[in-house]
C-alpha positions in Angstrom: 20.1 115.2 78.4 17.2 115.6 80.2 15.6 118.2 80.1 15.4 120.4 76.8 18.9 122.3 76.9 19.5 125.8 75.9 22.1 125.6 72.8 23.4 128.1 70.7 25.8 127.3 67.6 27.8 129.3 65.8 28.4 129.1 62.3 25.4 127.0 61.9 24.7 127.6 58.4 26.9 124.6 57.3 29.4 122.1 57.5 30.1 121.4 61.1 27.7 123.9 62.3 24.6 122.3 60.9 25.6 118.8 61.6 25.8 120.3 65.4 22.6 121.7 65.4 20.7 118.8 63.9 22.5 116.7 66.8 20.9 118.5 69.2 18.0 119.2 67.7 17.3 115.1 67.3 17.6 115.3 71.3 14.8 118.0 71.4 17.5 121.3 72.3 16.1 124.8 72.3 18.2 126.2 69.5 20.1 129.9 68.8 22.0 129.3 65.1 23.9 131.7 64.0 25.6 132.8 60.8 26.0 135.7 58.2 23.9 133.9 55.5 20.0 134.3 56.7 18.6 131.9 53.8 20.9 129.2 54.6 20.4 129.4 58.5 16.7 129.7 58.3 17.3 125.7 55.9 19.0 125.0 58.7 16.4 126.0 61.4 13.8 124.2 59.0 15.6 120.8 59.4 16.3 121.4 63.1 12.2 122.0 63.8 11.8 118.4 61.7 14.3 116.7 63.5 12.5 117.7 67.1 13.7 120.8 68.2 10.4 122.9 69.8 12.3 125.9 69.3 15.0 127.5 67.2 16.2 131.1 66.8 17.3 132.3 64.4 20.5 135.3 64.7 21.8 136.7 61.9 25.4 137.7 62.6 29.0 139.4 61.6 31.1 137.6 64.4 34.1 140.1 63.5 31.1 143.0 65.2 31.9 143.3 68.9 28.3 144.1 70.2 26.9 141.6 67.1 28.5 138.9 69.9 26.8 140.5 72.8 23.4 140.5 70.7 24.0 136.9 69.9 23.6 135.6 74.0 21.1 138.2 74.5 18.9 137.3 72.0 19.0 133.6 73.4 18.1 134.9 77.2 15.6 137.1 75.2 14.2 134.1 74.0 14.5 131.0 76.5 15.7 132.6 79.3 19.0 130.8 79.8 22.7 129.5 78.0 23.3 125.6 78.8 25.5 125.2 76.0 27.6 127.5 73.7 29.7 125.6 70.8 31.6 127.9 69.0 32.2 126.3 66.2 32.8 129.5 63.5 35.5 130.0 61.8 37.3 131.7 58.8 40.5 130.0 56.6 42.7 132.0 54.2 45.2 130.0 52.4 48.4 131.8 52.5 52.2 131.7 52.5 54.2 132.4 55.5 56.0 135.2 53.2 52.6 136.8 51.4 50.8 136.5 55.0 49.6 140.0 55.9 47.3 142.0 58.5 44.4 140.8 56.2 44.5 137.6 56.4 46.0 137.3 60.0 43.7 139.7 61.4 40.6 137.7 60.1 41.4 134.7 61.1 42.1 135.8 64.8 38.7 137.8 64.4 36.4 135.0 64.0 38.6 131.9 65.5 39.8 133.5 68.8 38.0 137.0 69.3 34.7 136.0 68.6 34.8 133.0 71.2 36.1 134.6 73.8 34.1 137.4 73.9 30.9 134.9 73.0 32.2 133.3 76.2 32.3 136.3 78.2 29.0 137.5 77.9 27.7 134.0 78.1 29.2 133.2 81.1 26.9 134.7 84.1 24.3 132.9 82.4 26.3 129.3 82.2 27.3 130.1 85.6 23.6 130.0 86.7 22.6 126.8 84.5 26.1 124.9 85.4 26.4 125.1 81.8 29.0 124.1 79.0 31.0 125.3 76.4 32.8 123.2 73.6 34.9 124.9 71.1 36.0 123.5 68.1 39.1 123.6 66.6 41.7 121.6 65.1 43.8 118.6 65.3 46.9 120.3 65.7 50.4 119.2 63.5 53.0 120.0 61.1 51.0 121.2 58.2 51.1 122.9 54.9 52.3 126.4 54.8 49.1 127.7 53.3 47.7 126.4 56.6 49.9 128.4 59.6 48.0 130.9 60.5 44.7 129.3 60.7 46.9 126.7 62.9 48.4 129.6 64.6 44.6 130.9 65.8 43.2 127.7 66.6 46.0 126.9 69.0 45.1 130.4 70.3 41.6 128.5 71.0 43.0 125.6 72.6 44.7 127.8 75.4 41.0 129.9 75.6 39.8 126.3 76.2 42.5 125.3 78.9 42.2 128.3 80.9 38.8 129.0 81.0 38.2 125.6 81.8 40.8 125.9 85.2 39.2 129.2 86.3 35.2 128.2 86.3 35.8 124.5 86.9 35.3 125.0 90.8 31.8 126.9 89.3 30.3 124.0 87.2 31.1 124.9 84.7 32.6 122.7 81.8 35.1 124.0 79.2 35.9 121.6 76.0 37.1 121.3 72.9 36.7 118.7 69.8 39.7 118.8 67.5 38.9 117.9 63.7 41.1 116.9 61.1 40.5 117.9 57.5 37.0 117.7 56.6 35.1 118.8 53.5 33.5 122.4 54.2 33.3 126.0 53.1 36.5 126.7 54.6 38.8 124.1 53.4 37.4 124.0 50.1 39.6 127.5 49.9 43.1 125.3 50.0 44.5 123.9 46.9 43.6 119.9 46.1 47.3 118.9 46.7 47.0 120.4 50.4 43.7 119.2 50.7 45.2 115.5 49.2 48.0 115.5 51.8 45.8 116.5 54.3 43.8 113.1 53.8 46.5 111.0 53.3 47.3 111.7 57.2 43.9 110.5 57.8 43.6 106.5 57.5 40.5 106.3 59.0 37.8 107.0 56.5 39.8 110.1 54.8 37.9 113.3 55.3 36.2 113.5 58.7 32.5 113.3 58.4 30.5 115.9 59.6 28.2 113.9 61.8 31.6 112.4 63.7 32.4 116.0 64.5 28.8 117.0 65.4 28.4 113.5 68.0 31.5 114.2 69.6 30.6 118.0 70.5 27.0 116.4 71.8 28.5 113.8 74.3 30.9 116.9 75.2 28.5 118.8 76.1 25.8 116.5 77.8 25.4 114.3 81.5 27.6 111.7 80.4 30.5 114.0 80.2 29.3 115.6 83.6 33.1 115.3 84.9 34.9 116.3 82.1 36.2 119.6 81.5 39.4 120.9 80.0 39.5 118.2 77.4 40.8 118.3 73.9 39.0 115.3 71.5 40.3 114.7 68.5 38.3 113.1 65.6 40.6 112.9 63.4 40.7 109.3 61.8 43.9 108.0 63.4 46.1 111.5 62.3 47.3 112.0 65.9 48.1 108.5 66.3 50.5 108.4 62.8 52.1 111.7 64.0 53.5 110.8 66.9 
């Protein structure tokens, strides 16, 4: 990139999120982390200033809040005075059966993993109209799974579609709509499912088993930087040869 971008990350207090943000942050990105857990965002921030960022926010947030997501991209113009990137990374998982599914957990899930970026997007987007910015959402290699996992499948194809259409409409705008696709990895969220899901979950992984943060986090970077300049619309999936066995 070059010149210092404008990021903001959601769910940056861990797993993918921080791995994002130090990505950036190693390229010298102007930072907005976000996440409901102030102590472990502000660790986050910490590592982000040593890693080369000259800047990084700080924005303590409920993404279930509608005007907590309207604070979020104000607080960034507040701060930098523009949105180059948005990676909308949060997200919530519930284990649950098909039968013992209720609004609970389905509402929660759709909350955070569809809601939240859409509306992040909308507010967002007269700003990464101005910058010719981009967005990358991340969501999830998408296949037969375990019951336990449905629903959360169910919202992240929801994501995908966000990610398809947004990307036709503003594509004639400059701006670029992406998405990287993970398979199982080892974070706050999956470490909800029980190990046999997890187990079969890596099993369908033969490259390297669990996807490493850091894969995740360089794949959302070159997404969202000059050498992706003509890409838009995309799904990437780092997902260590899972789409490849299922097909």
């Amino acid at each position: 990139m070059s010149k210092e971008q404008v990021v903001i990350v959601t769910g940056a207090s861990g797993g993918f999120g921080s791995a994002i943000a130090l990505k950036f942050a190693k390229h010298r990105a102007k930072l907005v982390l976000t996440g409901r857990n102030a102590e472990k965002l502000s660790s986050v921030a910490d590592s982000c200033r040593s890693a080369g960022s000259s800047s990084v926010v700080i924005v303590q947030a409920d993404l279930k809040q509608r005007d907590q997501l309207e604070n979020v991209i104000n607080e960034c113009v507040k701060a930098f005075g523009c949105v180059d990137v948005l990676v909308n990374n949060a997200g919530v998982f519930i284990p649950q059966t098909f039968e013992k599914a209720t609004d609970y957990e389905f509402d929660e899930m759709f909350a955070v993993n569809v809601k939240a970026p859409f509306f992040l997007m909308q507010h967002a987007m007269p700003y990464l109209l101005k910058t010719k910015g981009s967005v990358v959402n991340i969501s999830s290699y998408l296949h037969p799974s375990p019951e336990l996992l449905m629903v959360s499948r169910m919202s992240r194809g929801a994501l995908d579609q966000l990610t398809i259409n947004a990307a036709s409409k503003y594509a004639s705008e400059g701006v670029r709509v992406n998405s990287v696709r993970p398979a199982t990895a080892l974070t706050e969220l999956t470490l909800a499912a029980p190990e046999d899901v997890l187990n079969y979950e890596k099993s369908k992984q033969p490259i390297g088993g669990f996807i490493a943060h850091e894969n995740v986090a360089n794949a959302v970077y070159f997404l969202a930087s000059s050498e992706a300049a003509q890409t838009t619309g995309q799904f990437l999936n780092v997902d260590g040869g899972a789409s490849v066995l299922s097909t």
